[in-house]
TORKOL-4160 file (C-alpha; in steps of 0.2 Angstrom, whole numbers, padded with zeros to 4 digits, m for minus):
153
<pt num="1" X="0638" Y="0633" Z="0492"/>
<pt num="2" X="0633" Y="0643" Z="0506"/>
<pt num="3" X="0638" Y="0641" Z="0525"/>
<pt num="4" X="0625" Y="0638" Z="0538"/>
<pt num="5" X="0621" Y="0659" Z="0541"/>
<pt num="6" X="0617" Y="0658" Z="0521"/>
<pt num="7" X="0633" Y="0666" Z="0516"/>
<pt num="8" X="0636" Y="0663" Z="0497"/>
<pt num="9" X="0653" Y="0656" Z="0493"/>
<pt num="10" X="0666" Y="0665" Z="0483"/>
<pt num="11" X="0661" Y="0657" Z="0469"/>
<pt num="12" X="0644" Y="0664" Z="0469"/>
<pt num="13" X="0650" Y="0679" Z="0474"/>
<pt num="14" X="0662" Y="0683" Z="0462"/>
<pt num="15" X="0646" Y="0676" Z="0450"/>
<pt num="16" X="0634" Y="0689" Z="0456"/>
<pt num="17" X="0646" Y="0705" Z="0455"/>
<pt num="18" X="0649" Y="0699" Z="0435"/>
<pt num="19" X="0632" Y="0696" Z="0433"/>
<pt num="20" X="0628" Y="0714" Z="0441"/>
<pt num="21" X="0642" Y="0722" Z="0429"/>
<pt num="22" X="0633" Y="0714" Z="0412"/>
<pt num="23" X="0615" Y="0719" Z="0419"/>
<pt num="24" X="0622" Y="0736" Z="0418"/>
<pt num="25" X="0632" Y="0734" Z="0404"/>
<pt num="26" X="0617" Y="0728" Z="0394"/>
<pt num="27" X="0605" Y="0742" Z="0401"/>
<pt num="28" X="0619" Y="0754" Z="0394"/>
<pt num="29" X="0619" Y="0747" Z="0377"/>
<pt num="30" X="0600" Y="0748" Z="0378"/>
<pt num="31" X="0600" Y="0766" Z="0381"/>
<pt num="32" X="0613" Y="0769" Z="0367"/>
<pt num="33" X="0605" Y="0761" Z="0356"/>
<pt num="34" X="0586" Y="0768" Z="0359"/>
<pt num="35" X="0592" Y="0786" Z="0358"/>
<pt num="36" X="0587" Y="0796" Z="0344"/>
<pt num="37" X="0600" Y="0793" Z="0327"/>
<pt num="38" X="0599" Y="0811" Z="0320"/>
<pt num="39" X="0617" Y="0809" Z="0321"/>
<pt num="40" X="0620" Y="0793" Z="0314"/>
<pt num="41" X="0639" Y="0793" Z="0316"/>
<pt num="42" X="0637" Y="0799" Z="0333"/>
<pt num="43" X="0623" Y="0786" Z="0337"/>
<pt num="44" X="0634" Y="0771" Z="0329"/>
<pt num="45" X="0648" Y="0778" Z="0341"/>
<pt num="46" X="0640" Y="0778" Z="0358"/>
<pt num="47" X="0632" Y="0759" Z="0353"/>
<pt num="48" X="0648" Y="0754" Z="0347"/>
<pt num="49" X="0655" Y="0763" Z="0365"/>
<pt num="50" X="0641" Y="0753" Z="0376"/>
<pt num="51" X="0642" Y="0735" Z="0366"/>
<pt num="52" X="0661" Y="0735" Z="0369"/>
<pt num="53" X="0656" Y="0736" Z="0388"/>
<pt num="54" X="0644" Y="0721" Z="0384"/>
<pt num="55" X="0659" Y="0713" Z="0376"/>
<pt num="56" X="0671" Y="0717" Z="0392"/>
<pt num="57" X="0657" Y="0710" Z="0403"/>
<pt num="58" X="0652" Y="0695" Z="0397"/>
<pt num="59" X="0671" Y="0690" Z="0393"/>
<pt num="60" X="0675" Y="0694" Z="0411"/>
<pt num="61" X="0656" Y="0682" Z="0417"/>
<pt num="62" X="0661" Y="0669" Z="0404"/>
<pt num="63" X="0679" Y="0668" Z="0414"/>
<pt num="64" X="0674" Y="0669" Z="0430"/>
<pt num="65" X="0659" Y="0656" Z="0427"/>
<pt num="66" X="0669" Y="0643" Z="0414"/>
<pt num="67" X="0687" Y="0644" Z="0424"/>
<pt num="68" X="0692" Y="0628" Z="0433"/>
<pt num="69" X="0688" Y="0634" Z="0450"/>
<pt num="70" X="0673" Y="0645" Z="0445"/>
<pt num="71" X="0653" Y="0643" Z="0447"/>
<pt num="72" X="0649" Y="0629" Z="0438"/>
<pt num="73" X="0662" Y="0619" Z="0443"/>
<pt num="74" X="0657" Y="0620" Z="0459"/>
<pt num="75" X="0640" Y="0616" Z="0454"/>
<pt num="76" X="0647" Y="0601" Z="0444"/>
<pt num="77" X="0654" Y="0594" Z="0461"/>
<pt num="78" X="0638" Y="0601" Z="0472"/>
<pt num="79" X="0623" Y="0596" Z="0459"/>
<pt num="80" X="0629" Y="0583" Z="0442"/>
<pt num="81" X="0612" Y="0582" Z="0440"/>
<pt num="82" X="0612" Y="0600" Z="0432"/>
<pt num="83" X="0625" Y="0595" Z="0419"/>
<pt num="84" X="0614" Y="0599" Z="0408"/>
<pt num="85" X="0608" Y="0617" Z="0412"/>
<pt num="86" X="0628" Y="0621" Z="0413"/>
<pt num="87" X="0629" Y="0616" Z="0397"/>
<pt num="88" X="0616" Y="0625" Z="0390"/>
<pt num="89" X="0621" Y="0641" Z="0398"/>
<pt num="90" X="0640" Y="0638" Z="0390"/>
<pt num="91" X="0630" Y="0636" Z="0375"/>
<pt num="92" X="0622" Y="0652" Z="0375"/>
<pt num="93" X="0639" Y="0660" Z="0379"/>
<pt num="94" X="0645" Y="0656" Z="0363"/>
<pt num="95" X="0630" Y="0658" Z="0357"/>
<pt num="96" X="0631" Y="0677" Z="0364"/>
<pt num="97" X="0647" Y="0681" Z="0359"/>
<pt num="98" X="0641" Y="0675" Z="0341"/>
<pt num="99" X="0628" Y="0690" Z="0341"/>
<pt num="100" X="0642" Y="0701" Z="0347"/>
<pt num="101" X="0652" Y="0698" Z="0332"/>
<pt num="102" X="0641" Y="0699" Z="0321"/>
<pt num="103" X="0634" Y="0719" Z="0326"/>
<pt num="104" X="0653" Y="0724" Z="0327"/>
<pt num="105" X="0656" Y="0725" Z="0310"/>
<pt num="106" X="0642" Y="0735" Z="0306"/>
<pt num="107" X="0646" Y="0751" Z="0318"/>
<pt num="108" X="0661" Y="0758" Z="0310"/>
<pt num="109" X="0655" Y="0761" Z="0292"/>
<pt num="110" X="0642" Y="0777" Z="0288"/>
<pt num="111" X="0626" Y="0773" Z="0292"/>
<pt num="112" X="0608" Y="0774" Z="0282"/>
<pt num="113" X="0591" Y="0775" Z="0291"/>
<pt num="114" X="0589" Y="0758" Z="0287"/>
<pt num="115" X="0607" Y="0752" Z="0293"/>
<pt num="116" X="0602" Y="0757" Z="0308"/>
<pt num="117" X="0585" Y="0750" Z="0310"/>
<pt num="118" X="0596" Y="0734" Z="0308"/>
<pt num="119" X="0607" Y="0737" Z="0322"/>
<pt num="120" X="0596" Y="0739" Z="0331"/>
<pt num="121" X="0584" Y="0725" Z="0330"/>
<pt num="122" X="0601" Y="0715" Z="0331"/>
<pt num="123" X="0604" Y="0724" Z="0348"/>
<pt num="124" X="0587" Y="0720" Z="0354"/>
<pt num="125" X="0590" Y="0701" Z="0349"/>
<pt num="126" X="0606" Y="0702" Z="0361"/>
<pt num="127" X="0598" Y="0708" Z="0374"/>
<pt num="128" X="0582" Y="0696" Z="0375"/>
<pt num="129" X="0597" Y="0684" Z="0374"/>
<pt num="130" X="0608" Y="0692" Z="0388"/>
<pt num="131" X="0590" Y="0694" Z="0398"/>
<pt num="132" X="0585" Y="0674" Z="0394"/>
<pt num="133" X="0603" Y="0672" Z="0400"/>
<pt num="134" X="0604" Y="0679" Z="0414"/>
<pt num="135" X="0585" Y="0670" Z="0420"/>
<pt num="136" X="0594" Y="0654" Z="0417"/>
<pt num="137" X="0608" Y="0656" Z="0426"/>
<pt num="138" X="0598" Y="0664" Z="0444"/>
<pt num="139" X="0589" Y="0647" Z="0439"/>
<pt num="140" X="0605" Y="0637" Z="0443"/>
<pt num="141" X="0609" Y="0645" Z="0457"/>
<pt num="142" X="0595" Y="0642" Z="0463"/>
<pt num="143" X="0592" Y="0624" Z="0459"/>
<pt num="144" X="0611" Y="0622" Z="0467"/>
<pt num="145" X="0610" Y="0634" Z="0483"/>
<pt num="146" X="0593" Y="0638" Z="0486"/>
<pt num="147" X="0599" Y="0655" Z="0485"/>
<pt num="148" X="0594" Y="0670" Z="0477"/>
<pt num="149" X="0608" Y="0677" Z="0466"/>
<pt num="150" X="0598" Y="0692" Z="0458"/>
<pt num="151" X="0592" Y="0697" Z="0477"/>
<pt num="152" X="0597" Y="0715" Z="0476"/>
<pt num="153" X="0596" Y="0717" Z="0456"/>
């Protein structure tokens, strides 16, 4: 909620500082993993550096969002109409954390040129998801408060 000055409650605020951390997260993996691989053990290292970050960041969003006293439980008891669009976006945390898995394993072992074209395709697909993600949830907000959680992004 917010009060009557358009204050956003904690729970939105706690909201927007994690969804401000995996923006940068995300556009820290982006980098990584667009830089030239004419090392590709140093390449796989500094994406396997930045997706960790992606890892920490979402676990800490996922957390903050899906705890009992979080965002969307405060939705829930503000707007049960957008039951649904929670559990879409609970969806696409699993769905998230899938991708991650599934890139992990493939940054520790030496890497060919076409190794590497893999990762990063996979990389790209998680961050088109992380971006889809993101629209949905400054959606929600919305929808609930009437407030503008990526002002400022």
């Amino acid at each position: 909620m917010t009060d009557l000055s358009g204050t956003p409650t904690e729970a939105v605020s706690r909201a927007r500082t994690h969804r401000e951390r995996l923006a940068a997260a995300a556009d820290e993996l982006e980098a990584a993993v667009t830089r030239p691989a004419g090392d590709p053990a140093a390449w796989k290292r500094v994406v396997a550096d930045a997706l960790v970050g992606v890892s920490d960041a979402l676990a800490d969003h996922i957390s903050e969002a899906e705890r009992p006293d979080g965002l969307y439980q405060e939705i829930l008891e503000r707007s049960p109409r957008l039951a649904h669009d929670i559990a879409r976006l609970r969806a696409d945390h699993d769905d998230l954390r899938r991708r991650i898995a599934e890139i992990e394993p493939m940054l520790p072992s030496p890497a060919a040129p076409s190794q590497i074209e893999s990762i990063r395709e996979r990389v790209v697909e998680l961050l088109a998801e992380i971006s889809r993600h993101r629209h949905r949830g400054a959606d929600l907000i919305w929808d609930s408060y009437q407030f503008d959680i990526g002002a400022g992004d």
